[in-house]
C-alpha positions as CSV (number, residue, x, y, z in Angstrom):
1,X,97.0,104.9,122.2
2,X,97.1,105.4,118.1
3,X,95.8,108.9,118.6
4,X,98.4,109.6,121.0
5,X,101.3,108.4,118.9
6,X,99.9,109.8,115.9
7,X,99.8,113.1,117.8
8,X,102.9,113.1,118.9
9,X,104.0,113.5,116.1
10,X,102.6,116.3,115.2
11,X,105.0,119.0,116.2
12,X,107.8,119.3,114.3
13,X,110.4,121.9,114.4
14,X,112.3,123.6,111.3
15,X,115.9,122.6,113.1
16,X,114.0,118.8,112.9
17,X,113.3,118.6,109.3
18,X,116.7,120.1,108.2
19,X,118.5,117.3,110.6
20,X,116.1,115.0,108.8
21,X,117.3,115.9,105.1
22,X,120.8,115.8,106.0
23,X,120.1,112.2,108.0
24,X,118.4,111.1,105.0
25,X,121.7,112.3,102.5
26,X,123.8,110.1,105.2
27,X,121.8,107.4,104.6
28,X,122.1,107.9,100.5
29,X,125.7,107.8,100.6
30,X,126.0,104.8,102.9
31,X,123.4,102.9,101.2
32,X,125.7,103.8,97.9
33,X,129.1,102.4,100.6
34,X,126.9,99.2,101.0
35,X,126.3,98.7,97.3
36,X,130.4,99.1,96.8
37,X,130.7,96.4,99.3
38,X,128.4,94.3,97.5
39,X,130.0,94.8,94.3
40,X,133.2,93.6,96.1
41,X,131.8,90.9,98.4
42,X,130.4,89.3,95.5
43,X,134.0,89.2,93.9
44,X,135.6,87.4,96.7
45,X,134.5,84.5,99.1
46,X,132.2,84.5,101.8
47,X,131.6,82.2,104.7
48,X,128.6,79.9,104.8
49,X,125.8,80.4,107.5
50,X,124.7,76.9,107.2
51,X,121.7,77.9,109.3
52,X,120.6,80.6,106.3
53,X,121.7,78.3,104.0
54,X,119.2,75.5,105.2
55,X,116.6,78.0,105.2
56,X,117.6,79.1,102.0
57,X,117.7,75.7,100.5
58,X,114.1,74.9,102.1
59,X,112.8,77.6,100.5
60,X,114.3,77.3,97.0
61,X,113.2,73.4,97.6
62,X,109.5,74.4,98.0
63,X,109.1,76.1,94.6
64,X,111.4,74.2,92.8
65,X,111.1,70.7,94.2
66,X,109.9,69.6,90.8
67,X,113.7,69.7,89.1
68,X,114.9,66.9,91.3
69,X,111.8,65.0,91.0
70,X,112.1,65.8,86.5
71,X,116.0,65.2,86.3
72,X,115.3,61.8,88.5
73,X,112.5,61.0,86.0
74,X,114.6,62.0,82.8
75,X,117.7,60.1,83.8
76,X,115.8,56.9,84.3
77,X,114.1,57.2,81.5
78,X,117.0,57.7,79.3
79,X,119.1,54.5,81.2
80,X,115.7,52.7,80.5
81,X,115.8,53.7,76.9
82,X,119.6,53.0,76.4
83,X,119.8,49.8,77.8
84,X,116.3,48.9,75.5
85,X,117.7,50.0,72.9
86,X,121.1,48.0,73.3
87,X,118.9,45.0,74.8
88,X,119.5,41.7,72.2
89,X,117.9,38.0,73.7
90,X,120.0,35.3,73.8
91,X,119.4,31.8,74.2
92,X,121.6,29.2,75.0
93,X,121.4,25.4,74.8
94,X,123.7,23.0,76.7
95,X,125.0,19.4,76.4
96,X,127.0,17.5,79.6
97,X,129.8,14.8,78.3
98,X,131.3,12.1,80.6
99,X,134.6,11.8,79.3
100,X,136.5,7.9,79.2
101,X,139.8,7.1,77.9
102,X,140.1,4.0,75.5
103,X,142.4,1.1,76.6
104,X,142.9,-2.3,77.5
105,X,144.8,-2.3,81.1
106,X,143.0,-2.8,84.3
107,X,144.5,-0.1,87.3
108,X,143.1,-1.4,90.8
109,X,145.0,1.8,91.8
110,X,142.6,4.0,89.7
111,X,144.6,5.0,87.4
112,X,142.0,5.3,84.5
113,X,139.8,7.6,86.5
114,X,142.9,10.3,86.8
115,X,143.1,10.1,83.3
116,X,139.7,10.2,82.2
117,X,140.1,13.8,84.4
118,X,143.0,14.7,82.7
119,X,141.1,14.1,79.6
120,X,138.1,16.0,80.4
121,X,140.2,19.1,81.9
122,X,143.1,19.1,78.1
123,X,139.2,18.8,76.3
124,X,138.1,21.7,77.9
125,X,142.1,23.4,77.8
126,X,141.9,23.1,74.1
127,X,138.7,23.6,73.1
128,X,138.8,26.9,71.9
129,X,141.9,26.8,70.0
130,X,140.0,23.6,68.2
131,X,136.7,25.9,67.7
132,X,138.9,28.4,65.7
133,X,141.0,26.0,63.6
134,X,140.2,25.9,60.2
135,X,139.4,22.4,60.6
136,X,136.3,22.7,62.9
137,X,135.3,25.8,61.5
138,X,134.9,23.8,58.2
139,X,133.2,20.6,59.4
140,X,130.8,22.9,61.5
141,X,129.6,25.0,58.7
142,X,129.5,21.5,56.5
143,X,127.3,19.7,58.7
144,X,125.3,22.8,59.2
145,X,125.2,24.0,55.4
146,X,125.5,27.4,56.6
147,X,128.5,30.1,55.6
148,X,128.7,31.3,58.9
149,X,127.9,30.6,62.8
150,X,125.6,32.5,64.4
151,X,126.7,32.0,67.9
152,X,129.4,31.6,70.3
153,X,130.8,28.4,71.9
154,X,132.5,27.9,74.9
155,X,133.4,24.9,77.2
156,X,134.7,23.8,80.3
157,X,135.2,20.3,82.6
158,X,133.9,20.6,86.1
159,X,136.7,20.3,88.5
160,X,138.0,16.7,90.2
161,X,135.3,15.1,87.4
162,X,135.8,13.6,84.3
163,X,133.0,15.9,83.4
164,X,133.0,18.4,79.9
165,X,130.0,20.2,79.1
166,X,129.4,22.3,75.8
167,X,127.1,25.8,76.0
168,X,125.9,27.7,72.6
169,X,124.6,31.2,73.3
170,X,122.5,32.8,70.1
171,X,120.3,35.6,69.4
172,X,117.8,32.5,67.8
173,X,117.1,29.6,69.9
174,X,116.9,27.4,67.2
175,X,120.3,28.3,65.8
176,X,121.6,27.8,69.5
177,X,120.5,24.0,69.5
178,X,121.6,23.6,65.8
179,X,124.9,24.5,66.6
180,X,125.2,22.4,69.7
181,X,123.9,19.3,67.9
182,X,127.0,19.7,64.9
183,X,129.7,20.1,67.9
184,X,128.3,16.7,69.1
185,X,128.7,15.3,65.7
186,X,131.8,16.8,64.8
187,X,133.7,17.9,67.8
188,X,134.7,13.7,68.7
189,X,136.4,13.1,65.6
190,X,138.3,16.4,66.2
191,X,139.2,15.4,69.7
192,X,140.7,12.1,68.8
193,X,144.1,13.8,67.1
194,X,144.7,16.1,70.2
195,X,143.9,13.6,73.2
196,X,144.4,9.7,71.3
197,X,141.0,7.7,71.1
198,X,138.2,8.9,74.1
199,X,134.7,7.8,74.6
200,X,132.5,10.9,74.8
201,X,128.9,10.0,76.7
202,X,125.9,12.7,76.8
203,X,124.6,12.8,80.4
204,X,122.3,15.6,79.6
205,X,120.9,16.2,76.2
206,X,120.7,19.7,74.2
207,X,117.3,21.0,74.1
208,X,115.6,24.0,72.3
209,X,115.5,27.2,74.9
210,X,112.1,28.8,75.9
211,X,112.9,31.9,77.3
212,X,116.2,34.0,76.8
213,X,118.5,33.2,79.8
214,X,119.6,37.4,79.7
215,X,116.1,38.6,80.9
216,X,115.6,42.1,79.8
217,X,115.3,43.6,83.7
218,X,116.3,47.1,83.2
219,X,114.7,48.0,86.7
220,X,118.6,48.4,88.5
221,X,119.8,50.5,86.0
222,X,116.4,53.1,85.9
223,X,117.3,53.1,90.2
224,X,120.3,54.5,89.4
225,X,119.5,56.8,86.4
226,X,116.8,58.0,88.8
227,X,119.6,58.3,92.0
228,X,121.8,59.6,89.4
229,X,119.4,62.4,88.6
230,X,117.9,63.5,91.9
231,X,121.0,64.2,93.3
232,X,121.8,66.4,90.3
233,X,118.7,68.2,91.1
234,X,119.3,68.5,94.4
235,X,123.2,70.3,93.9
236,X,121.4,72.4,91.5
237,X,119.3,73.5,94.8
238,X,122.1,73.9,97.0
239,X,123.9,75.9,94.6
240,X,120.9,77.9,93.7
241,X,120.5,78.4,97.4
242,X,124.4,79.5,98.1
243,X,124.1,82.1,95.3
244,X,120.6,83.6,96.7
245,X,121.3,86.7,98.5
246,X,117.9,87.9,99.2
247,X,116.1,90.0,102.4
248,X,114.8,88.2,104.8
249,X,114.2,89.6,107.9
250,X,114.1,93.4,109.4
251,X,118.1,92.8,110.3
252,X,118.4,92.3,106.8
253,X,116.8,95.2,105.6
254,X,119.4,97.2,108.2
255,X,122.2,95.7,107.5
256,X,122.0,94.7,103.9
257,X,119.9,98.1,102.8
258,X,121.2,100.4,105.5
259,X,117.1,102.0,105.3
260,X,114.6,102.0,107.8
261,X,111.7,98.8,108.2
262,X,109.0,100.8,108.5
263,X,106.4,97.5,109.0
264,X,106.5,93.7,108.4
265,X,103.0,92.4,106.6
266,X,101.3,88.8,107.3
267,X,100.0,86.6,104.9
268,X,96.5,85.5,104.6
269,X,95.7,82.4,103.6
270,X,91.8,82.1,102.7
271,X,90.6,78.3,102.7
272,X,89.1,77.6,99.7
273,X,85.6,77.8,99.9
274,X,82.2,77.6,97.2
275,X,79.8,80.3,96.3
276,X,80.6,84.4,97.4
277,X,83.5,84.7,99.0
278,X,85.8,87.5,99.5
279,X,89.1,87.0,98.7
280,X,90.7,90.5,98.7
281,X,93.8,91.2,100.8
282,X,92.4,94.2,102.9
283,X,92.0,95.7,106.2
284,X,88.7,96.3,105.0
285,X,88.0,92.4,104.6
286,X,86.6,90.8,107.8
287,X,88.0,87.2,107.2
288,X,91.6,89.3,107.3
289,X,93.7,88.4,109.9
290,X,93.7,90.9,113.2
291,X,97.6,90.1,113.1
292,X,97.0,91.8,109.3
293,X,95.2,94.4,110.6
294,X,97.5,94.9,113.3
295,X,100.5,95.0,111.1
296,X,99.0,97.9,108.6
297,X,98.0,99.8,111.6
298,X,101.9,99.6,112.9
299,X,103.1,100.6,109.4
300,X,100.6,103.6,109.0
301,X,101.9,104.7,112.5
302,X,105.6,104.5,111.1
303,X,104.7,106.2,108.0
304,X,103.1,109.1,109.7
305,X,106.4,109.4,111.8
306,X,107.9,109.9,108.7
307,X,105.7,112.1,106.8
308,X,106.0,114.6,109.6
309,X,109.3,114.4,110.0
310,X,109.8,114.8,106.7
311,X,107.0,117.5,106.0
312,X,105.3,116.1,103.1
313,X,102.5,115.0,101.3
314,X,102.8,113.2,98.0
315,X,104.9,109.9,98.6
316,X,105.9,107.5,95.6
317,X,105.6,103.8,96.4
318,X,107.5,101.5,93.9
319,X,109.5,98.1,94.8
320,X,112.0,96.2,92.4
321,X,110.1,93.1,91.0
322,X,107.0,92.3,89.9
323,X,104.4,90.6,92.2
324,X,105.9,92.3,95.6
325,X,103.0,93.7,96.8
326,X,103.2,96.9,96.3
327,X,100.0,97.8,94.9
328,X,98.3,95.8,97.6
329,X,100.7,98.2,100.4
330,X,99.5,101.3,98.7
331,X,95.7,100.6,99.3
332,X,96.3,98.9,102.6
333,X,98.2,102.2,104.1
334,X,95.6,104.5,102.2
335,X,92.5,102.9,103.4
336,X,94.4,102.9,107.2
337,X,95.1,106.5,106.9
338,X,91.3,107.0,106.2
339,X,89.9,104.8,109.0
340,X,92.9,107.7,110.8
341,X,90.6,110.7,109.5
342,X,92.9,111.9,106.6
343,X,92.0,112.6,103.1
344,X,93.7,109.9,100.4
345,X,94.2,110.2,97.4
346,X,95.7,107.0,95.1
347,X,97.3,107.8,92.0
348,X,97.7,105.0,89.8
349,X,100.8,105.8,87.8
350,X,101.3,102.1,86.4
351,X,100.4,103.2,83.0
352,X,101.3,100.3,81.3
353,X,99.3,98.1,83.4
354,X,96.6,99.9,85.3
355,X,95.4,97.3,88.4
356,X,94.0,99.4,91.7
357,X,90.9,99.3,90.0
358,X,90.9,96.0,89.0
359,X,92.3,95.2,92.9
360,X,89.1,96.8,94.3
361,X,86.9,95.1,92.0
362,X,85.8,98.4,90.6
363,X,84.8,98.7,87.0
364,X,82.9,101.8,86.2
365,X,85.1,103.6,83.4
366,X,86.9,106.6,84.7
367,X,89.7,109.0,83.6
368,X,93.4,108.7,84.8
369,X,96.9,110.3,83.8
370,X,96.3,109.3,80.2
371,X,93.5,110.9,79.7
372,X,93.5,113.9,81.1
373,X,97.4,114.8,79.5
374,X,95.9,113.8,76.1
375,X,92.7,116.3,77.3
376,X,93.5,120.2,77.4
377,X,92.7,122.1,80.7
378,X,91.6,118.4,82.1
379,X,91.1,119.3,85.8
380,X,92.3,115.9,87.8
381,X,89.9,117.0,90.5
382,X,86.8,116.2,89.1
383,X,88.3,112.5,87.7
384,X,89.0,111.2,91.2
385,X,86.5,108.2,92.0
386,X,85.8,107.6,95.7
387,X,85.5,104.4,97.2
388,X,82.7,103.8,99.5
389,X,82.9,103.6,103.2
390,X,86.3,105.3,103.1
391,X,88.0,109.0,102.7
392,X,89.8,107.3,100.1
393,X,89.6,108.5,96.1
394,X,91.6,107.5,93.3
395,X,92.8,108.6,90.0
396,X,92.8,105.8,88.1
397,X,92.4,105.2,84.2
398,X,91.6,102.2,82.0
399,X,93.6,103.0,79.2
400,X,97.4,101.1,79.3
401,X,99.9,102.2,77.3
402,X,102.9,100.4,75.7
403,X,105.0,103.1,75.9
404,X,104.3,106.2,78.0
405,X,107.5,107.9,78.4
406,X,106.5,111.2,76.7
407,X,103.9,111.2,78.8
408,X,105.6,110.8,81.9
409,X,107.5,113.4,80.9
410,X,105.4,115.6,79.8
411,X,105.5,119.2,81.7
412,X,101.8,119.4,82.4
413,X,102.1,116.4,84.7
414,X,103.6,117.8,87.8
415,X,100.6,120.5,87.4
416,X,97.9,117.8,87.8
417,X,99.9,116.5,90.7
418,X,99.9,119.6,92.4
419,X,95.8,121.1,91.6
420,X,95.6,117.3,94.2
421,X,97.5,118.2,97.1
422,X,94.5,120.9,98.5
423,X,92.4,117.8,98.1
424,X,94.0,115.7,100.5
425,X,96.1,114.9,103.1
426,X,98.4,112.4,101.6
427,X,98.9,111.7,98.1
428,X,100.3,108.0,97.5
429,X,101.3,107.4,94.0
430,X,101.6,103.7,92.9
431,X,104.5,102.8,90.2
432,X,105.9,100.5,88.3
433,X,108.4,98.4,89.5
434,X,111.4,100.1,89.3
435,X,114.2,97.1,89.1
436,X,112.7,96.8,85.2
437,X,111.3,100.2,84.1
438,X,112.7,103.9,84.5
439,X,109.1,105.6,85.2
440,X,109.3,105.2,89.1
441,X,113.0,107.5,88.8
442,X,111.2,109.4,86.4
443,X,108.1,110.0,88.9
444,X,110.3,110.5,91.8
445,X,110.8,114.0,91.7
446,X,106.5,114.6,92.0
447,X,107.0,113.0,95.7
448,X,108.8,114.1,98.5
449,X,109.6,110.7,99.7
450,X,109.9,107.5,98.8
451,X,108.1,104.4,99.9
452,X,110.0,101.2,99.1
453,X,108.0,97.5,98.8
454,X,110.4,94.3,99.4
455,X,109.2,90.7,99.5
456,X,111.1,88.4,101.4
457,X,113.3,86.1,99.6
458,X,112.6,87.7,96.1
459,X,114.5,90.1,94.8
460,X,118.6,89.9,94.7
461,X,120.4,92.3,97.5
462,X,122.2,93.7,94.5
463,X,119.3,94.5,92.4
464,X,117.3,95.9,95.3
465,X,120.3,98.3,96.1
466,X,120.9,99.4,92.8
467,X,116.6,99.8,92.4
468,X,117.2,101.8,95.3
469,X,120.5,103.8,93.9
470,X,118.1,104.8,90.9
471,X,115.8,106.4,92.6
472,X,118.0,108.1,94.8
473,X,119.4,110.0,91.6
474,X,116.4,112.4,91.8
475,X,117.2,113.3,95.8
476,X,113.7,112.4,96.7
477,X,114.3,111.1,100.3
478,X,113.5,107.1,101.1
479,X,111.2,107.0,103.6
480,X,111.8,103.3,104.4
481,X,110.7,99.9,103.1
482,X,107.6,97.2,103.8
483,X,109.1,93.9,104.3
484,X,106.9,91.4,102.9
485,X,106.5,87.9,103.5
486,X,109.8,87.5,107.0
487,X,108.2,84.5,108.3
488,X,109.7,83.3,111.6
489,X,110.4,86.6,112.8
490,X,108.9,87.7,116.4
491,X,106.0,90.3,116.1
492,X,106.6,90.2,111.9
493,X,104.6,88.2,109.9
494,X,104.6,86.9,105.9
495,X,102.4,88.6,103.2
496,X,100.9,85.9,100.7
497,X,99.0,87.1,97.4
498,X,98.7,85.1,94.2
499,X,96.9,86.9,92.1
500,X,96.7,90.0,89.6
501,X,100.6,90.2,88.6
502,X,100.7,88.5,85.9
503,X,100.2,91.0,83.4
504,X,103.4,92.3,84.7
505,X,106.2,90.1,83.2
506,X,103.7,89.6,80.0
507,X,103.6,93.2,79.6
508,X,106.8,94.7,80.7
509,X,108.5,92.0,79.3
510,X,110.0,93.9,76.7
511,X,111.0,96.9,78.3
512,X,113.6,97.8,80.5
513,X,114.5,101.5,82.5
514,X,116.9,102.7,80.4
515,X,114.4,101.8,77.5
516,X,114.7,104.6,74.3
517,X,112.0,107.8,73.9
């Protein structure tokens, strides 16, 4: 069945490919309508899919669940630290007075007990404006030979009792029972001029405190520094995820990119395992997935479809971001076009960090673009390097450059380009990423199409369409994109990698496309 879709293909007429380049300048301009609308659409409100949005939000929630889980951890631990740090022990020590009036009648009707109450309640009444007279404050400090008190007083009867009890509260425990003991001594005398002559009895005596009554339990308020903080972290989320506008499935690449989905890859997900064990994300690995297999196959098939309806040979493959797979794509659809029976060649044009060799595990030096512009009459022919067991060869260097725009625009390059095309079939030139360097636009014009690489849920629609908008500049034709990593979609599968892209955002870091000579 792939031999007779691949031949199918085969015949194309001159009225085709002319339809083809004029489909594929529609397609330029309304991708360039759909970036307006973006523009706009960001400017004004949308309504909420709550469904994407969930999605979105588990997603985001995945990578990032850690904020939550630190802002939680930081608020609690600065409530802990506040309230420690504002945390003083008090003590307190307490006497119980039973409070009698003074006199000689006898009341059978009770009389006396109503106003012993009365007495203990106008103790308690006044009490405080007796603590502040100038009096008390005197004869407190006298008996205690101190200048000042160091604590606070209060008082109060217990209701329907001829009860009055006296509490101290202090920072020391000592001074607490100190205190209490000179209100005993002092505080009678006092009471006689505002209630007439009283009897005050101790019913429980002032001792020295142990512990501090105000425990330092900080425990409720770290709950709710911790509360506090999670839910912080988790409207960060939401917000994060209501602001993502990212491609997600093939619909999305329709509607959003208005460009063809040429091929959805899956991921593979290798157990981890001791001793030799190949870990490379290839067709050619046996532990790869036949849904893998079967995906590159579909997106070889596609890409042939193309590349005869477009007529042409050397096709550019670039994608926005770092870390989207694109190098990964490039050998994947080479080494299927081999197993097909054409001649490959890989040109890696990511000067400023080199990686299909280092992708393949290959490390025999060889020459690439670098060297053979800095060598006169270099002929790129006899630098390609095969790899074995397939019909693919690269040209591939070791040197990585900081800044290779001269190069890249150097007038000798689309000559080594074009001595490969009699050497193979398809020519499949691996870039930079293009949403932060200019060399993919500046590369465009070696290709006759354009191969786009998009991971799901990465890159901004915006950033991708104006990626996209750059490259069209140089009227190389898109050819479509790969969709990486649309889980959940019927017959499309996710793409998982994570290695071999870090060098990117340490050495592209500084650079952007419009970067000077």
């Amino acid at each position: 069945m792939d031999m007779v879709m691949d031949t199918a293909t085969a015949t194309v007429t001159e009225p085709t490919a002319i339809d083809a380049t004029a489909a594929e300048k529609k397609n330029a301009s309304r991708r360039r309508i759909a970036m307006d609308e973006h523009k706009t659409q960001s400017h004004t409100p949308q309504p909420i899919d709550l469904t994407r949005l969930f999605q979105e939000f588990g997603r985001v929630g995945v990578r990032l669940f850690w904020v939550p889980v630190l802002l939680a951890v930081l608020a609690g631990g600065l409530l802990w630290l506040r309230a420690w740090r504002s945390y003083t022990p008090l003590y307190s020590s307490q006497a119980t007075f039973l409070i009698q009036t003074l006199g000689n009648q006898y009341d059978i009707t009770g009389a006396e007990e109503y106003y012993d109450k009365a007495a203990a309640e106008q103790l308690a009444n006044t009490f405080p404006y007796l603590l502040q007279s100038h009096l008390m404050q005197s004869m407190l400090r006298q008996e205690l030979g101190v200048d000042w008190l160091n604590g606070s007083i209060t008082a109060q009867s217990v209701e329907n009792t001829n009860l009055f009890s006296v509490t101290v509260t202090s920072p020391s425990a000592q001074d607490a029972y100190d205190i209490l003991n000179a209100i005993i001594t002092v505080y009678p005398r006092v009471a006689n001029y505002v209630i007439g002559s009283t009897e005050m009895e101790i019913l429980a005596p002032p001792t020295v405190a142990d512990t501090p009554y105000n425990q330092f339990q900080p425990w409720r308020t770290v709950v709710k520094g911790g509360v506090l903080g999670a839910c912080v972290g988790l409207l960060l989320l939401v917000v994060l995820a209501m602001t993502r506008r990212t491609i997600r499935t093939r619909e999305d690449v329709k509607r959003q990119l208005n460009t063809v989905c040429l091929a959805s890859l899956p991921a593979l997900n290798f157990k981890r395992r001791t001793g030799s064990f190949d870990h490379s994300i290839s067709i050619r690995n046996p532990k790869a997935s036949s849904a893998f297999q079967e995906s590159v196959r579909s997106l070889r098939i596609r890409f042939l479809r193309q590349a005869e309806e477009k007529n042409g040979k050397a096709y550019l493959v670039s994608s926005t971001l770092p870390g989207e797979g694109k190098t990964t794509v490039v050998l994947n659809l080479a080494f299927s076009l081999s197993q097909n029976g054409a001649r490959v060649i890989v040109v890696d044009m990511d000067l400023r960090n080199p990686s299909i060799k280092r992708q393949l595990g290959m490390t025999a030096p060889s020459r690439g673009i670098p060297e053979l512009l800095q060598t006169h009459g270099a002929d790129p022919v006899k630098a390609l390097v095969p790899v074995e067991g397939t019909r693919v060869r690269l040209l591939a260097g070791d040197q990585a450059l900081s800044n290779p725009r001269r190069l890249l625009e150097s007038k000798r390059l689309p000559a080594l380009i074009r001595a490969l095309w009699d050497e193979a079939d398809y020519i499949l030139i691996d870039t930079p990423p293009n949403g932060l360097l200019g060399d993919s636009a500046a590369l465009a014009e070696l290709a006759d199409g354009i191969l786009y690489v998009v991971r799901a849920g990465r890159a901004q629609v915006p950033h991708i369409l104006d990626s996209i908008q750059f490259l069209s500049n140089s009227r190389t034709p898109l050819v479509g994109c790969v969709l990486n990593g649309a889980h959940g979609e019927s017959g499309s599968y996710g793409y998982g990698y994570g290695y071999g892209y870090g060098g990117y955002h340490h050495g592209y870091g500084k650079y952007d496309r419009n970067e000077p000579e």
